[in-house]
C-alpha positions as CSV (number, residue, x, y, z in Angstrom):
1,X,-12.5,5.1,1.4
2,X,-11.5,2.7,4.4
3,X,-12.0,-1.1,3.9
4,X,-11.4,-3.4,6.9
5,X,-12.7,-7.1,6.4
6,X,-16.2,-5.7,7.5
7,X,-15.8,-2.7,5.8
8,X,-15.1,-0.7,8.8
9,X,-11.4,0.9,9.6
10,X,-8.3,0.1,7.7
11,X,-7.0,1.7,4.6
12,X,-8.6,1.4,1.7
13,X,-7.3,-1.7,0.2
14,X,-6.9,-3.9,3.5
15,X,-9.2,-6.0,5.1
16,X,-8.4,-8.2,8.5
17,X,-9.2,-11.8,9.3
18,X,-9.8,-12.8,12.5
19,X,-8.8,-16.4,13.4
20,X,-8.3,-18.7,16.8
21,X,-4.5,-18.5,15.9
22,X,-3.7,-15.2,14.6
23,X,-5.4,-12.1,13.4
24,X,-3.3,-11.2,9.6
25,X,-4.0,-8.6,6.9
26,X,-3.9,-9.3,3.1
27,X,-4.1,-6.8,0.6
28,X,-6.9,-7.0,-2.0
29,X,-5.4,-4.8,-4.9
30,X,-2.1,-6.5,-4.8
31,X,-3.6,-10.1,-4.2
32,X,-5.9,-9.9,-7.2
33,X,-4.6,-7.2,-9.2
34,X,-8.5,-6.0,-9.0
35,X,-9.1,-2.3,-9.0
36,X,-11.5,-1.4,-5.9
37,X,-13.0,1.9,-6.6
38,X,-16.4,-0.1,-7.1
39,X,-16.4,-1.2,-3.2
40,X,-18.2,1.9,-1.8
41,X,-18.6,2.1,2.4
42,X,-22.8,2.4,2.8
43,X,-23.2,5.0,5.3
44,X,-25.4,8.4,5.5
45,X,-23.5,10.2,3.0
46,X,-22.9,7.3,0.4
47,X,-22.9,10.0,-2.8
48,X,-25.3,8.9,-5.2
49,X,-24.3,11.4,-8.3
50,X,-26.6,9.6,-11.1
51,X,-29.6,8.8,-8.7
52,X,-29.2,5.5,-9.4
53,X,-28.2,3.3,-6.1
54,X,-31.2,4.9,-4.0
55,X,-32.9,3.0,-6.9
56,X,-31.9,-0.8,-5.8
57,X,-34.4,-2.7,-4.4
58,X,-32.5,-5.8,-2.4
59,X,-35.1,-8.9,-2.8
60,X,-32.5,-11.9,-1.8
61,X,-30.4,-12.6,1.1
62,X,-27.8,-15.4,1.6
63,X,-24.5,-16.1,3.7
64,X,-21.4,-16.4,2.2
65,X,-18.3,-18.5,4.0
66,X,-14.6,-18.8,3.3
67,X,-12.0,-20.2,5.7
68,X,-10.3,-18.7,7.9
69,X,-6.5,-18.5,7.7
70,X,-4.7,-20.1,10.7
71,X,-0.9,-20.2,11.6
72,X,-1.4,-23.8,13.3
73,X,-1.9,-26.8,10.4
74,X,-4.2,-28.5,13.4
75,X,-6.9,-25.9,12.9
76,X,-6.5,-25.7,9.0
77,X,-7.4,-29.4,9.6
78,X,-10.3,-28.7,11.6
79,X,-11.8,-26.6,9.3
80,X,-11.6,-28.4,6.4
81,X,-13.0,-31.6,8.5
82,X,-15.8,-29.1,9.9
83,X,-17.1,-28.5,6.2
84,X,-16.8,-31.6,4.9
85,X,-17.8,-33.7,7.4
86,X,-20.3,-31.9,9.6
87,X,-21.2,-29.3,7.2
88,X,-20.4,-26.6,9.2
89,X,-17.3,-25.1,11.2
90,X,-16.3,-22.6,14.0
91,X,-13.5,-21.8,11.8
92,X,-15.2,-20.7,8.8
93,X,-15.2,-17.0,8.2
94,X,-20.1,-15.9,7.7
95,X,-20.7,-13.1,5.8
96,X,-24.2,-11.5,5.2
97,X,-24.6,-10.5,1.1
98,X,-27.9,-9.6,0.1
99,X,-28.6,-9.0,-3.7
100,X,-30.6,-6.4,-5.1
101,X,-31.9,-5.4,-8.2
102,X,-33.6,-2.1,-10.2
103,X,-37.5,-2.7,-10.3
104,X,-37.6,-3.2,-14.2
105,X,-34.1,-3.3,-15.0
106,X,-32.9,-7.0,-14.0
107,X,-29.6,-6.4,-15.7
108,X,-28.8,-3.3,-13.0
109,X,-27.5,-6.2,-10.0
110,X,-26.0,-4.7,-6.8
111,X,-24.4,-6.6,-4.0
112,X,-24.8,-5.7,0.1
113,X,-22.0,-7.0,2.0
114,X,-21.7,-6.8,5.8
115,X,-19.3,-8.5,7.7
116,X,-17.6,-8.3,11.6
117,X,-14.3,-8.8,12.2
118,X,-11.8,-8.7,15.6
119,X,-11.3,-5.2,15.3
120,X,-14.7,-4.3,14.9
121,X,-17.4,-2.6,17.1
122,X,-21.0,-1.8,15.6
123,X,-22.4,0.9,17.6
124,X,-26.3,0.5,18.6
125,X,-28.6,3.5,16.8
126,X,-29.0,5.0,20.0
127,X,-24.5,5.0,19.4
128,X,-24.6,5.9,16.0
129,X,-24.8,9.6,15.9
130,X,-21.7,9.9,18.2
131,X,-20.1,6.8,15.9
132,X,-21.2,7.7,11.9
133,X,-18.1,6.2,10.3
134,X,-17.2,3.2,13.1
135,X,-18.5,0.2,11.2
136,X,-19.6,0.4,7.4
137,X,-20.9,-2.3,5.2
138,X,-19.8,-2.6,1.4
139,X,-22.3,-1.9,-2.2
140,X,-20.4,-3.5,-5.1
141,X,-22.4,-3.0,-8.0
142,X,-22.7,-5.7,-11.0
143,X,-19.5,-7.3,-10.0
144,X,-20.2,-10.3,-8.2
145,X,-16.7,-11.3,-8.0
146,X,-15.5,-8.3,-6.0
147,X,-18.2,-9.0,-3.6
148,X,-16.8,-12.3,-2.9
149,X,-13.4,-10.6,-3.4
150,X,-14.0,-9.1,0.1
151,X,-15.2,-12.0,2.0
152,X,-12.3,-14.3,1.6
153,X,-9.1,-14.8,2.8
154,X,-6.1,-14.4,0.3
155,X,-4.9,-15.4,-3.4
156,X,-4.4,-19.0,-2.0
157,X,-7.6,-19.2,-0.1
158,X,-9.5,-17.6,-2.4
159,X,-12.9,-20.2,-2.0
160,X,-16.0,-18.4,-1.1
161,X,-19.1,-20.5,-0.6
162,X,-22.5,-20.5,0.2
163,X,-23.7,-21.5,3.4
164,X,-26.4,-24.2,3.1
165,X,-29.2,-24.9,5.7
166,X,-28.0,-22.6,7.7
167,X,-27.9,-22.8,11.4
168,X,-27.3,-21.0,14.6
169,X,-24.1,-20.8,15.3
170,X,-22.5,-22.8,18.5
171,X,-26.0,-25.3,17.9
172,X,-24.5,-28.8,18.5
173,X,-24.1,-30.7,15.6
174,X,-22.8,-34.0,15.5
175,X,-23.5,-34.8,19.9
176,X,-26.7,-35.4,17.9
177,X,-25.9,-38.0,15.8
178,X,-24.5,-38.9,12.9
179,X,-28.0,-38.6,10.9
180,X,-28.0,-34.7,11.1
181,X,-24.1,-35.0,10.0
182,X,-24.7,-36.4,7.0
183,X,-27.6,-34.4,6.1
184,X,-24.9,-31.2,6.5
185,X,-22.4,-32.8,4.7
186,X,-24.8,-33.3,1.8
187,X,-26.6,-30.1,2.0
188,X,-22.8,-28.7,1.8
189,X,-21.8,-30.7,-1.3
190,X,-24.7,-29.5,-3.2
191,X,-23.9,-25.9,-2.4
192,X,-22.3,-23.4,-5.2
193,X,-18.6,-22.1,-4.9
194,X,-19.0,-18.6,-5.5
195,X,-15.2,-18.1,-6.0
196,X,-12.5,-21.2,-6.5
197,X,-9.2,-21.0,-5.5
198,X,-6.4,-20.4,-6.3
199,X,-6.6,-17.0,-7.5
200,X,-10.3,-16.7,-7.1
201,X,-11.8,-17.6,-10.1
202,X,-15.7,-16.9,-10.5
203,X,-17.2,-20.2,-10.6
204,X,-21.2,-19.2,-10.1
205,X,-21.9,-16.7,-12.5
206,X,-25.7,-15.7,-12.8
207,X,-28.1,-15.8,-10.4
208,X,-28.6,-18.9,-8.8
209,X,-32.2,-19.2,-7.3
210,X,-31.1,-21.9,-4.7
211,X,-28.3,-19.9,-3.2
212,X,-30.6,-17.3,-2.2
213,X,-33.6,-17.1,-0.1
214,X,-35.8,-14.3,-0.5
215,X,-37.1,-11.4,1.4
216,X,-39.3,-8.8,1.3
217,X,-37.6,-5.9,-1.0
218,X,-36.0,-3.3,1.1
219,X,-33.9,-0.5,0.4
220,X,-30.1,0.4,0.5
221,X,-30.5,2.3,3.7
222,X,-33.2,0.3,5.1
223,X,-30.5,-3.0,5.2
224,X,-27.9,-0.7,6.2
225,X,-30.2,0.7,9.4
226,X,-30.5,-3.6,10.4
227,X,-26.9,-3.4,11.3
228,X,-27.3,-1.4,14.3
229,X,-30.3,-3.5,15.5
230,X,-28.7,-6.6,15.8
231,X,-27.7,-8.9,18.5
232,X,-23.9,-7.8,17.8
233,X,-24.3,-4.7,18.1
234,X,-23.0,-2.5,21.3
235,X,-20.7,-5.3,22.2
236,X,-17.4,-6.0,22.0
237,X,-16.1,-8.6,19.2
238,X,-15.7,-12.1,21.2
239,X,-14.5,-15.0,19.6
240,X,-17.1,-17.7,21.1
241,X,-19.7,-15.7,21.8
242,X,-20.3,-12.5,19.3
243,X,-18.0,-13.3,16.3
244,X,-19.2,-13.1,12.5
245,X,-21.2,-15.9,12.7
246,X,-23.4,-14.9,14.9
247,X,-23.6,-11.3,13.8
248,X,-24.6,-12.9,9.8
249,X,-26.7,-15.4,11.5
250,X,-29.2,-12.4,13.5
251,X,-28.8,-10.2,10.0
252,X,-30.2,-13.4,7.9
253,X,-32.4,-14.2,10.3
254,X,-33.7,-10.3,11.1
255,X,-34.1,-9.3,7.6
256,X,-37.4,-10.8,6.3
């Protein structure tokens, strides 16, 4: 199995975070001590030896943040100041997680985790065929900490969050006022910690109606074929203008 930040291209238990500063790579298994051979890469030939993930049925979607790590303490500051404050923040790290369950068997949870990182490319469907293993989202199923586990950052920035309200990214925010601001800033108070840090301890157990919004139920496959339709894909990873905000923002947005 290869496991980048997105899922995509590094070894196994590696994942990349892409910052305005620097682009570094943690190391989940020896960060967390966590045993990963429940992350499984969703692709075409995602082996399904007990018939039992073609079975999920993914009725809730959400966007899941965590910081991103940079080497200057100026930017740190920023995007700390960006959640707070404004409730949102070019330098937070957006990740798509939709949840599903087994019609019948509510117990049965399974999470869908797509990401895009600096090293990624997502090939278009017309691509795909000549680019089956280029970019890969993640199934974790019941654990809901090693979902969050692969959106953020390292042991000591272990918070993973979910994003409230959530908005298009690059929209201007507070040239509109400080009305708008505060609304952000109280929408993000309100909003569940998945993980706390340090050492990413599980904070929101269960399932927390509010920190989803829900969709029509689709498939395994059918969420993984949305990947390759979006705005991101077929274009190069660009920090202002096609970076993992924008590519969770179209998945949220396309996946009704």
């Amino acid at each position: 199995m290869s496991n980048s930040r997105s899922g995509v291209s590094q070894s196994s238990k590696n994942f990349s975070a892409s910052s305005i500063a620097s682009l570094r790579d943690y190391n989940i298994k020896e960060l967390y001590d966590e045993d990963c051979a429940d992350v499984l890469m969703v692709d075409k030939h995602l082996l399904d030896p007990r018939g039992v993930i073609s079975k999920y049925k993914f009725t809730h979607k959400s966007i899941w943040c965590a910081e991103l790590i940079q080497s200057n303490p100026i930017s740190n500051l920023l995007s700390f100041v960006g959640r707070t404050v404004a409730g949102t923040s070019n330098l937070e790290h957006w990740a798509f997680v939709a949840r599903g369950t087994i019609p019948g068997m509510d117990d049965m949870v399974a999470y869908f985790v797509a990401q895009f990182g600096g090293d990624d490319y997502i090939p278009t469907v017309e691509e795909l065929p000549n680019n089956p293993k280029n970019f890969h989202a993640l199934f974790i199923e019941g654990d809901k900490r090693m979902a969050a586990l692969q959106v953020c950052s390292t042991k000591e920035r272990s918070a993973v969050w979910v994003k409230p309200g959530v908005v298009e990214p690059n929209a201007p925010r507070l040239i509109l006022g400080p009305v708008p601001a505060l609304v952000d800033a109280a929408s993000t108070a309100l909003a569940t910690d998945i993980l706390t840090h340090p050492g990413g301890k599980l904070k929101s157990r269960g399932f927390v109606p509010k920190n989803w919004t829900t969709m029509r139920a689709k498939s395994l496959k059918e969420l993984n074929d949305e990947m390759f339709k979006s705005r991101s894909a077929g274009k190069s990873y660009d920090l202002t203008n096609n970076n993992c905000q924008h590519f969770a923002y179209d998945l949220f947005k396309r996946v009704v």
